[in-house]
PDB file with one MODEL, atoms N, CA, C and O in Angstrom:
MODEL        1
ATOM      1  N   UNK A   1      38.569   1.352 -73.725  1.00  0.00           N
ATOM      2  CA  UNK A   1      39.125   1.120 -75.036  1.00  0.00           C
ATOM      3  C   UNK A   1      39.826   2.369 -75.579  1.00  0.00           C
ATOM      4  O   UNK A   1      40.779   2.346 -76.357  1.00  0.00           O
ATOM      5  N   UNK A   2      39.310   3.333 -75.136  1.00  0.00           N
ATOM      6  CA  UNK A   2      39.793   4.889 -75.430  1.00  0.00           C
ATOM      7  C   UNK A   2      41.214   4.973 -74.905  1.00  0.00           C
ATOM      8  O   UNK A   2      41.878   5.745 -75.597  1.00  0.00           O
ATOM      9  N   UNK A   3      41.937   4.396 -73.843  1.00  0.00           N
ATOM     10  CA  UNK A   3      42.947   4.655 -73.094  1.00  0.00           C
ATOM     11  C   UNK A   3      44.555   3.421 -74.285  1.00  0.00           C
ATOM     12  O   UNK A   3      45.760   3.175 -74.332  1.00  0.00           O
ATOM     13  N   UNK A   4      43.412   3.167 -74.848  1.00  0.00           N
ATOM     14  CA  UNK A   4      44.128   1.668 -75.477  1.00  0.00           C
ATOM     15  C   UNK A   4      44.340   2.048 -76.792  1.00  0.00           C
ATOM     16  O   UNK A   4      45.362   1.469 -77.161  1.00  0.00           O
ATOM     17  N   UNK A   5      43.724   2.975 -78.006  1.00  0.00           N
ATOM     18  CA  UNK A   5      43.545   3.339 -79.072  1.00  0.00           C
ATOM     19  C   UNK A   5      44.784   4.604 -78.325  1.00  0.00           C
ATOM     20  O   UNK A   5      45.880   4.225 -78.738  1.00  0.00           O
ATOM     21  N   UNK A   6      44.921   5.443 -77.740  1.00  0.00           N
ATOM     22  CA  UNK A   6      46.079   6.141 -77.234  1.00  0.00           C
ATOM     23  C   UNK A   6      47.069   6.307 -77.113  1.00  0.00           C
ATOM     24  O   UNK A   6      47.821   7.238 -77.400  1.00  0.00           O
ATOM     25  N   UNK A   7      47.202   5.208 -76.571  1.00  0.00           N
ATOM     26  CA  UNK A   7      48.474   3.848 -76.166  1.00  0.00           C
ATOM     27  C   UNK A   7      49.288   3.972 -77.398  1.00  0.00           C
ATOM     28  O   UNK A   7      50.354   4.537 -77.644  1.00  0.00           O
ATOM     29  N   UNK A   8      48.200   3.052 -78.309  1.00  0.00           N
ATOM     30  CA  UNK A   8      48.953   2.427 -79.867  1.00  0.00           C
ATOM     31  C   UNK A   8      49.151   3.875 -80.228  1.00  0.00           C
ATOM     32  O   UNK A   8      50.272   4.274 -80.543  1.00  0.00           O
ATOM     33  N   UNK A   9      47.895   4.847 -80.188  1.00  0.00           N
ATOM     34  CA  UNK A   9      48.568   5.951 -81.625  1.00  0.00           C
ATOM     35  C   UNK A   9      50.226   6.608 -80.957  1.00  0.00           C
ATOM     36  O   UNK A   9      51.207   6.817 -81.670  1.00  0.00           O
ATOM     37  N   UNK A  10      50.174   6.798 -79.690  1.00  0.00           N
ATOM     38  CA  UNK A  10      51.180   7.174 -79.027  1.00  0.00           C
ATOM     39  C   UNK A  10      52.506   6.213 -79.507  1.00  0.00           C
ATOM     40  O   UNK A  10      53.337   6.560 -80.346  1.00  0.00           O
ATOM     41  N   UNK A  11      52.499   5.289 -78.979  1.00  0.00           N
ATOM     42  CA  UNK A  11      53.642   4.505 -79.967  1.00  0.00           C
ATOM     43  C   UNK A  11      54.042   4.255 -81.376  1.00  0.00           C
ATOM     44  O   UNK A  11      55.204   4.295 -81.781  1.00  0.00           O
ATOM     45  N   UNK A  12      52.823   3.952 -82.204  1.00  0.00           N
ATOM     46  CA  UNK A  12      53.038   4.360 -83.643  1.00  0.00           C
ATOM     47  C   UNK A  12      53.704   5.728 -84.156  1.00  0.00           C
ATOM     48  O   UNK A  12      54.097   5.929 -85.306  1.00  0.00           O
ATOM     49  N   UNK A  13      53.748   6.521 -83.212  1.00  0.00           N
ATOM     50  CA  UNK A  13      53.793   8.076 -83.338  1.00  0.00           C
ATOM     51  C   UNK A  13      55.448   8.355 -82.591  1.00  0.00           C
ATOM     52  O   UNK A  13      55.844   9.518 -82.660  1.00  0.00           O
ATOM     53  N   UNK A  14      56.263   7.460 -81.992  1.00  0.00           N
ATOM     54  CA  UNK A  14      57.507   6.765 -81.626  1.00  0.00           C
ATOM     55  C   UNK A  14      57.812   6.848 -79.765  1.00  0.00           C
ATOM     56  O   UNK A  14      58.932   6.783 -79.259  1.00  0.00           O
ATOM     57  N   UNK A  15      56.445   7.008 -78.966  1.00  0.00           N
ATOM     58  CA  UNK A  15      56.728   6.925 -77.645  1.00  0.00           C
ATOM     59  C   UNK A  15      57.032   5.906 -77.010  1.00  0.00           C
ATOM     60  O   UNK A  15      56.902   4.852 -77.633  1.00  0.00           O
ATOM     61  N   UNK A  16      57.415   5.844 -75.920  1.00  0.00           N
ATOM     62  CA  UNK A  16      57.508   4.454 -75.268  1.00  0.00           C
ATOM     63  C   UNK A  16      56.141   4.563 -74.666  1.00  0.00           C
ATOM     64  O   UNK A  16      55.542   5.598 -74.373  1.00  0.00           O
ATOM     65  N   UNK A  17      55.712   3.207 -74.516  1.00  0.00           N
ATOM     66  CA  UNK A  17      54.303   3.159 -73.821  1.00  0.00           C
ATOM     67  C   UNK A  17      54.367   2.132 -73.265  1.00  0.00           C
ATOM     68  O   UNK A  17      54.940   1.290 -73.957  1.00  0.00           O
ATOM     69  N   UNK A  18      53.867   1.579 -71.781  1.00  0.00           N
ATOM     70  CA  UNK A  18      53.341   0.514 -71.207  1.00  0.00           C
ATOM     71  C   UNK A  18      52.023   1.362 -70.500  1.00  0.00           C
ATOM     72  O   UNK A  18      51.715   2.438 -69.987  1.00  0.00           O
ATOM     73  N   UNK A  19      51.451  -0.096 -70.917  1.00  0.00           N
ATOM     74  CA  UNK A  19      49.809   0.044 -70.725  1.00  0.00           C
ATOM     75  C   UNK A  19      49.599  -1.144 -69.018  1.00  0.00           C
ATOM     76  O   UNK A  19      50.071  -2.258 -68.788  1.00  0.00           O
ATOM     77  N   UNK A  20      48.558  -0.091 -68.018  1.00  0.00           N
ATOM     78  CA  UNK A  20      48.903  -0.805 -67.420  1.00  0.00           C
ATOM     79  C   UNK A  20      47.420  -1.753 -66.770  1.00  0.00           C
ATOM     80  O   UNK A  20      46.849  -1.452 -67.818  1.00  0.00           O
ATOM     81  N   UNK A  21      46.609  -2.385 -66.193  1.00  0.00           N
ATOM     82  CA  UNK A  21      45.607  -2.907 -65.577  1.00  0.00           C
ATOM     83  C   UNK A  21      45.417  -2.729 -64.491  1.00  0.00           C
ATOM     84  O   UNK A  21      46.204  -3.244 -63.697  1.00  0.00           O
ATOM     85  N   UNK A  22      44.200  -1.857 -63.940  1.00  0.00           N
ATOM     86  CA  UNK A  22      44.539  -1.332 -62.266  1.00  0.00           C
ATOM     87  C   UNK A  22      42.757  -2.104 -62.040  1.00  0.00           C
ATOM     88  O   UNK A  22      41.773  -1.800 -62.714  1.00  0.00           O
ATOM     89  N   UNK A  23      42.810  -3.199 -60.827  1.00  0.00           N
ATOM     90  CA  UNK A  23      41.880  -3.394 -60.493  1.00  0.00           C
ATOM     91  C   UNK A  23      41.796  -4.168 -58.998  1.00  0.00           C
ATOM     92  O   UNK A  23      42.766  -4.869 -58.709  1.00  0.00           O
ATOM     93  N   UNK A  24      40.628  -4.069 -57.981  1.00  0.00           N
ATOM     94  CA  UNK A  24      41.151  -4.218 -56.632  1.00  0.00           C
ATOM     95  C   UNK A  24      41.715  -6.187 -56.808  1.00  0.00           C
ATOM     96  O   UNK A  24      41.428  -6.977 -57.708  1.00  0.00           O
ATOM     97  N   UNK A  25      42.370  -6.353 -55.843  1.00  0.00           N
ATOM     98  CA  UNK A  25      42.589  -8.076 -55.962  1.00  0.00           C
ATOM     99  C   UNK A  25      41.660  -9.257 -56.370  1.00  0.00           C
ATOM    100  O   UNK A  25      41.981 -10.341 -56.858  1.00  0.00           O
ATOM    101  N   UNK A  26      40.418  -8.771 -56.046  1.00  0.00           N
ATOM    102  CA  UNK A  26      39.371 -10.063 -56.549  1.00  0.00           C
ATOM    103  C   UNK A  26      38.808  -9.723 -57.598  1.00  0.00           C
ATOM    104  O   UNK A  26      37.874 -10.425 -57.985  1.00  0.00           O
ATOM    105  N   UNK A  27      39.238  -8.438 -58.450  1.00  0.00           N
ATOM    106  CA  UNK A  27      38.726  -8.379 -59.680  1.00  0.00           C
ATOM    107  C   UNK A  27      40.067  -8.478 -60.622  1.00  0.00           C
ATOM    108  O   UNK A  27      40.025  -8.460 -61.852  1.00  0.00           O
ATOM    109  N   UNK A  28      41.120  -8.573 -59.932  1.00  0.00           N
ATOM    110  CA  UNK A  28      42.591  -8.751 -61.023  1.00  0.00           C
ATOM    111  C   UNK A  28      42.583  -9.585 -61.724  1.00  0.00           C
ATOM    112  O   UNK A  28      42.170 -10.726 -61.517  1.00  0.00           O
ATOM    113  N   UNK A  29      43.388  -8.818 -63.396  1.00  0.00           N
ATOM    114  CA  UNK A  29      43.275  -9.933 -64.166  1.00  0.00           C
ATOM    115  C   UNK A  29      42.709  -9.304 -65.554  1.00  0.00           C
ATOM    116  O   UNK A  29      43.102  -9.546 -66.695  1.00  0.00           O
ATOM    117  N   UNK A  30      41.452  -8.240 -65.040  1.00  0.00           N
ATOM    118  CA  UNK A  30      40.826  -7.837 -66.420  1.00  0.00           C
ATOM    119  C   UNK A  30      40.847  -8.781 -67.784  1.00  0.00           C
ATOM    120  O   UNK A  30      40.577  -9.982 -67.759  1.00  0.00           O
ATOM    121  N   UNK A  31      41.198  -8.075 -68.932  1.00  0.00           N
ATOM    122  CA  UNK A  31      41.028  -9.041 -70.092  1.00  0.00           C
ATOM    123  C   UNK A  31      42.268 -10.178 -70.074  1.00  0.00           C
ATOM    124  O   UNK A  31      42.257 -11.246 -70.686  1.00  0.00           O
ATOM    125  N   UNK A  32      43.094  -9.782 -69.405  1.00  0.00           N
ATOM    126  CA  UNK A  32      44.614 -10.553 -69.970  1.00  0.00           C
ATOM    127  C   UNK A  32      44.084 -11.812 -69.064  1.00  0.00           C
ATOM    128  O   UNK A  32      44.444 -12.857 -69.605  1.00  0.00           O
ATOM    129  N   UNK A  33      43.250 -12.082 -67.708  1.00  0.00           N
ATOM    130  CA  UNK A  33      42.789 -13.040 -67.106  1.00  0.00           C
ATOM    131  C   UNK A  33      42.469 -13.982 -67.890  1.00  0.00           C
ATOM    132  O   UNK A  33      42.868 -15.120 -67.641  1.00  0.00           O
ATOM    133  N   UNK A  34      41.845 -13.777 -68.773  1.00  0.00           N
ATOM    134  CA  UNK A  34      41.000 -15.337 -70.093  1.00  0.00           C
ATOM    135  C   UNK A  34      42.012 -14.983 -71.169  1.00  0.00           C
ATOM    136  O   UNK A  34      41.639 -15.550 -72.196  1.00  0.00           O
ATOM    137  N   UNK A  35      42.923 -14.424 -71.350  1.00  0.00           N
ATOM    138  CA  UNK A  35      44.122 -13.958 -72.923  1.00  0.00           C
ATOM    139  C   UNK A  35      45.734 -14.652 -72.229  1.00  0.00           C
ATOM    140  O   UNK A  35      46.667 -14.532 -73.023  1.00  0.00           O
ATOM    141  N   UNK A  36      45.992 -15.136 -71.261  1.00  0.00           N
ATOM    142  CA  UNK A  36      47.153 -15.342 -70.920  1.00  0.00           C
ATOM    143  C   UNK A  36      48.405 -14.481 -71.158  1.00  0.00           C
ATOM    144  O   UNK A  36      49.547 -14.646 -71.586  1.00  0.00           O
ATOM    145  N   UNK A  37      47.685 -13.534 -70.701  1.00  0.00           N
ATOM    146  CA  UNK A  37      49.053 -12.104 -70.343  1.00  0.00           C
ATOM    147  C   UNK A  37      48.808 -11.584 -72.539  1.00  0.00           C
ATOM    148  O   UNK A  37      49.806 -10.999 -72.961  1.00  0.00           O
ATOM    149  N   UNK A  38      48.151 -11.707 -73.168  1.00  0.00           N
ATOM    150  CA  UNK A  38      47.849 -11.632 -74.663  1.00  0.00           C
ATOM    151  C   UNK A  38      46.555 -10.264 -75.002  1.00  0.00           C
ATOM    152  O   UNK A  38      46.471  -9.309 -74.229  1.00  0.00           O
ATOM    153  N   UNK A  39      46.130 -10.322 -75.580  1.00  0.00           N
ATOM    154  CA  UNK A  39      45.794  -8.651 -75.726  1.00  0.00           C
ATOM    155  C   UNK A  39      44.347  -9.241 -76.913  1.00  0.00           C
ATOM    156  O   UNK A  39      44.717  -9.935 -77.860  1.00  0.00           O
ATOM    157  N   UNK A  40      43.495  -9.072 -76.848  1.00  0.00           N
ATOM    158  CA  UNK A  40      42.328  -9.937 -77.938  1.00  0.00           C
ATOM    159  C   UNK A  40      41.596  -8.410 -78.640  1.00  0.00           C
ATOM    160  O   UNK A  40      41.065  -7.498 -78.006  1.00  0.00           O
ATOM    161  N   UNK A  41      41.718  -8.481 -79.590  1.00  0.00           N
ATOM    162  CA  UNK A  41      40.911  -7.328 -80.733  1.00  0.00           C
ATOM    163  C   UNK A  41      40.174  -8.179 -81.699  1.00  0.00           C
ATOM    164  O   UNK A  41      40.329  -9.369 -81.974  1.00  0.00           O
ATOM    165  N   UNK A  42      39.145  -7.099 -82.254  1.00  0.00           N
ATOM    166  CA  UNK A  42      38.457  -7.478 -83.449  1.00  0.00           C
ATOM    167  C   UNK A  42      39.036  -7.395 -84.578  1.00  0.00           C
ATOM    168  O   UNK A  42      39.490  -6.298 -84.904  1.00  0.00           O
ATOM    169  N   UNK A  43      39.194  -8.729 -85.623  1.00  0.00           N
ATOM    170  CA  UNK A  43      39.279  -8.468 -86.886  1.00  0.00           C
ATOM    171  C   UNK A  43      38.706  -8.448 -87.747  1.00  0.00           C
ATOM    172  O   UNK A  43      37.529  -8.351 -87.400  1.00  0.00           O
ATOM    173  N   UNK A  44      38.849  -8.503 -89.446  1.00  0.00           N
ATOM    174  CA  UNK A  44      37.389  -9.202 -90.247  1.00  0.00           C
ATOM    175  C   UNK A  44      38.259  -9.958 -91.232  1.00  0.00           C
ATOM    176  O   UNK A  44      37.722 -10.051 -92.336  1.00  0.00           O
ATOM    177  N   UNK A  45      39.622 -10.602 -91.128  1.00  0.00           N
ATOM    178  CA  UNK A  45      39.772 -11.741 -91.608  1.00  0.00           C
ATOM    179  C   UNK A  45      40.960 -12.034 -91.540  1.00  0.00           C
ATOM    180  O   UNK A  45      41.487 -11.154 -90.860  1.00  0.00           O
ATOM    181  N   UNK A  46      41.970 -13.032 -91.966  1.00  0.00           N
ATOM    182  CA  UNK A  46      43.096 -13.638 -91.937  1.00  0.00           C
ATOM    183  C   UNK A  46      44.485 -12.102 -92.803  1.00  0.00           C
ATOM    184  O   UNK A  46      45.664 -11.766 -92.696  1.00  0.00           O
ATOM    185  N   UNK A  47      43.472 -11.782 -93.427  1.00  0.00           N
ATOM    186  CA  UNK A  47      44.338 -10.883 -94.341  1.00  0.00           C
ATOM    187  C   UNK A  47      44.487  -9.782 -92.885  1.00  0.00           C
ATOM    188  O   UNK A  47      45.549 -10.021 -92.310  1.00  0.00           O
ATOM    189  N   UNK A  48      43.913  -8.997 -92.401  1.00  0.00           N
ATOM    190  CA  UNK A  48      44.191  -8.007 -90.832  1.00  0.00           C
ATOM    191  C   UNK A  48      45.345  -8.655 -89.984  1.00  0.00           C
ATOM    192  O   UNK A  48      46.096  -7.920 -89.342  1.00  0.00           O
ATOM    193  N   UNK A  49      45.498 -10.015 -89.970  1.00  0.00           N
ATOM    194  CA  UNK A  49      46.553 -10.200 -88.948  1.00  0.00           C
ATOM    195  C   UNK A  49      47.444 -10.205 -89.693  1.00  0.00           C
ATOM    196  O   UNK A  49      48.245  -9.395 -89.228  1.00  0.00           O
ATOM    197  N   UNK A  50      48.027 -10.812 -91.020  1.00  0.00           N
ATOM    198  CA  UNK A  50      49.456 -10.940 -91.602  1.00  0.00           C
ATOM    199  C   UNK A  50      50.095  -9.497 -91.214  1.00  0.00           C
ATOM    200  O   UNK A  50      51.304  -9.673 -91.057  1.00  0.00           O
ATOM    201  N   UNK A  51      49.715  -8.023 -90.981  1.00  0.00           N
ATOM    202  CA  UNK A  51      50.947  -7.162 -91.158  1.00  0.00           C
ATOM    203  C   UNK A  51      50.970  -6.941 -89.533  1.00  0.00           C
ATOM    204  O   UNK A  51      51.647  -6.014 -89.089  1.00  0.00           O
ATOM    205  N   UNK A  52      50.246  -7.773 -88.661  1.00  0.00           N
ATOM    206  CA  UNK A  52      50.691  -8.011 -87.226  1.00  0.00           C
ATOM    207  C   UNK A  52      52.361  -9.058 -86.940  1.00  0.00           C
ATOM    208  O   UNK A  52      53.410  -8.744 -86.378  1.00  0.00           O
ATOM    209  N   UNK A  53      51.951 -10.261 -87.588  1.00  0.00           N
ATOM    210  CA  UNK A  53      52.720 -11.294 -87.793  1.00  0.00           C
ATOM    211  C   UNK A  53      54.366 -11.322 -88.426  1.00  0.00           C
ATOM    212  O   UNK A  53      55.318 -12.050 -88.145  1.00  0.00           O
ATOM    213  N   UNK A  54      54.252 -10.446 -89.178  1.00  0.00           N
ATOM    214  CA  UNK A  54      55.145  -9.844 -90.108  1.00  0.00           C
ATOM    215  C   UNK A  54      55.913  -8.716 -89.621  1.00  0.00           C
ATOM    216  O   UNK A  54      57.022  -8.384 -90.039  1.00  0.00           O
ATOM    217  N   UNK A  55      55.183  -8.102 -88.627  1.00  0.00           N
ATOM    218  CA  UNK A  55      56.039  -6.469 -87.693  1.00  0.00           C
ATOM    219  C   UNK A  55      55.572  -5.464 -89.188  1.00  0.00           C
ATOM    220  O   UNK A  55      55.742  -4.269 -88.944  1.00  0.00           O
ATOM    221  N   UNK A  56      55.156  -5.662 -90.306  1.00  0.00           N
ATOM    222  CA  UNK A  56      54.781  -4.595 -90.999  1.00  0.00           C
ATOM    223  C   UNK A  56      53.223  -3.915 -90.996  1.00  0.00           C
ATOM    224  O   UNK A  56      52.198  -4.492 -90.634  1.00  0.00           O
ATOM    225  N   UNK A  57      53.322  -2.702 -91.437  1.00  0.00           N
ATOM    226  CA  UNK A  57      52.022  -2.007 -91.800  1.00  0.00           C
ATOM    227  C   UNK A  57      51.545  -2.763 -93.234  1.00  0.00           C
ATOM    228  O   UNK A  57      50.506  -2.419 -93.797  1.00  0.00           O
TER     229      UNK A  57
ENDMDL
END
């Protein structure tokens, strides 16, 4: 999760970033396996996603 909080501050901060998933073939897939190529975080309500939805802070 540490490599992922990085990622974002690195881009918020104006880098280019791709994040990537390294795992042998019968474990490929990691989280995006059950997310359909999608990215799943914790929120604590409807109000946290609108400035996702929107492209704003």
């Amino acid at each position: 999760m540490l490599r992922c909080a990085a990622g974002i501050a690195a881009l918020e901060n104006g880098s280019d970033v791709m994040m990537l998933e390294k795992a042998s073939e019968t474990l490929s897939g990691g989280n995006t396996k059950y997310t359909a190529g999608a990215m799943r975080f914790c929120f604590n309500g409807m109000e946290d996603l609108i400035p996702l939805l929107h492209g704003s802070k």
